[in-house]
C-alpha positions, 0 to 999 in steps of 0.5 A: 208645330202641331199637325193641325197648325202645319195644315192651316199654314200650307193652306194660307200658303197656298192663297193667292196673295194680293198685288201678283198676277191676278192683279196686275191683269186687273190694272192691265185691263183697267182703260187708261185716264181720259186724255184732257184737253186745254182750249184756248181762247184768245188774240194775237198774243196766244195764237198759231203762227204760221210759216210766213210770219215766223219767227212771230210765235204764240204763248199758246204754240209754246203751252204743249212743251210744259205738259205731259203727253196726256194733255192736249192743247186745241189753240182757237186764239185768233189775231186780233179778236176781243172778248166780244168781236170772238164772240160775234164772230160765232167763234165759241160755238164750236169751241163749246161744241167740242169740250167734254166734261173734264176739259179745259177752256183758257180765256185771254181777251183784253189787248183788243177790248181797248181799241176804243176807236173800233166798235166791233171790238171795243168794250169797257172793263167793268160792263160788257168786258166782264159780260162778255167774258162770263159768257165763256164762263158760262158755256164751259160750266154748261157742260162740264168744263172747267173756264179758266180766265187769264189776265192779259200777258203785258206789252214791252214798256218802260218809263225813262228810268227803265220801269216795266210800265202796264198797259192794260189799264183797268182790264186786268183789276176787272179780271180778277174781279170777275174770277173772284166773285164767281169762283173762277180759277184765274192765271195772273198773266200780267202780273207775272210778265211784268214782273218778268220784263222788269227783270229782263230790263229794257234791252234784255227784253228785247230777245222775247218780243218780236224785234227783228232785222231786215230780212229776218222775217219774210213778214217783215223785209225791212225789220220790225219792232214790235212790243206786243208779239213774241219771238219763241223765247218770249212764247216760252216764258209766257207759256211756262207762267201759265202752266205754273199758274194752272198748277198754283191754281190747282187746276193741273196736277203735278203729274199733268206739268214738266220743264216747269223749271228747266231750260226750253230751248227756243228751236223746239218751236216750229211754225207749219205751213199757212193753211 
């Protein structure tokens, strides 16, 4: 090797080399990705459950176990609210005041929207229903979030030969709908949980939903049997089909989602005290 080329070799030698200490103070000093946040709107069927209504649990309290700490779930479901009663109720104000651009706002309105007897949370699929909805829509776009609409988790019903029936009549079809025509992601919740209490047949069903025995429940002395509302399993399983339909519909990435395929144990759900 000639004078010369030695000389050039122990000055690139001497170059710091890309990826060492200069950079890894650079990725240190770099700030962490922003914390996402998921919003849920919605009824009974998605809400926080308190102590005296334990074991009686909400798919939205279940949400947190399926994502990875740099996603936050702020659970506003409500029992017993409609697209439109949530709405009246001055309800998604404060939801929208929150968002920041990059959050999240899940929809889940329809086992109330039926209740044709009651006005203030009536509406019909295919007008005030969607009107409703594209308000939710609507408002999370306005700054920045991105709406999600999820069709309503389907109640526990079989016919005589022990088929899963639906129930929500044309409220799911005008869901869908609405998320098609205005490029919504959508979470097919009916879907899957049809097809979930199906597989679990009439009587192993029957462990998801709120069926419980006397004393059980200080909500409910005498027992209870109800199609409608979860125990922790059901809020588990209800949870984890829409944490894979976020992640389908790309609305999380793989790095946002976990346990999507694991076991959760039922007693990691804990009902905190009444407010």
């Amino acid at each position: 090797m000639t004078l010369s080329r030695r000389r050039t070799v122990a000055a690139l030698a001497a170059l710091p080399v890309a990826g060492t200490a200069a950079t890894a103070r650079a990725a240190e000093a770099a700030p962490p990705p922003p914390r996402i946040t998921l919003y849920i709107a919605g009824d009974s069927t998605a809400a926080q459950k308190y102590a005296p209504a334990a074991p009686e649990t909400g798919w939205g309290m279940a949400l947190p176990l399926f994502l990875t700490p740099r996603l936050r779930v702020a659970n506003h479901a409500v029992n017993g609210r409609s697209s439109k009663s949530f709405l009246d109720e001055g309800r998604l104000g404060p939801v929208l005041e929150a968002v920041r651009p990059g959050d999240v706002l899940l929809v889940q309105f329809g086992h109330n929207d039926q209740k044709a007897a009651d006005p203030a949370r009536h509406t019909e699929p295919w007008t005030t229903y969607r009107e409703h909805l594209l308000r939710y829509v609507s408002g999370a776009r306005a700054r920045g979030a991105r709406p999600v609409l999820l069709t309503s988790v389907e109640r526990r019903r079989f016919d005589a030969s022990g088929r899963a029936l639906p129930t929500h009549g044309e409220y799911p079809a005008a869901v869908r709908a609405l998320a098609a025509e205005h490029g919504v992601p959508l979470v097919d919740v009916q879907a899957a949980s049809l097809a979930e209490w199906q597989r679990l047949g009439p009587e192993g069903s029957k462990a998801y939903f709120a069926w419980l025995a006397p004393g059980e429940s200080r909500a409910h002395p005498d027992g209870r049997r109800d199609d409608t509302h979860f125990r922790p399993a059901g809020a588990v399983e209800v949870a984890r089909m829409v944490a894979r339909g976020l992640l389908a519909g790309r609305v999380l990435a793989p790095g946002d989602v976990r346990r999507l395929d694991d076991e959760v144990p039922a007693d990691r759900i804990t009902w905190p005290p009444a407010p």
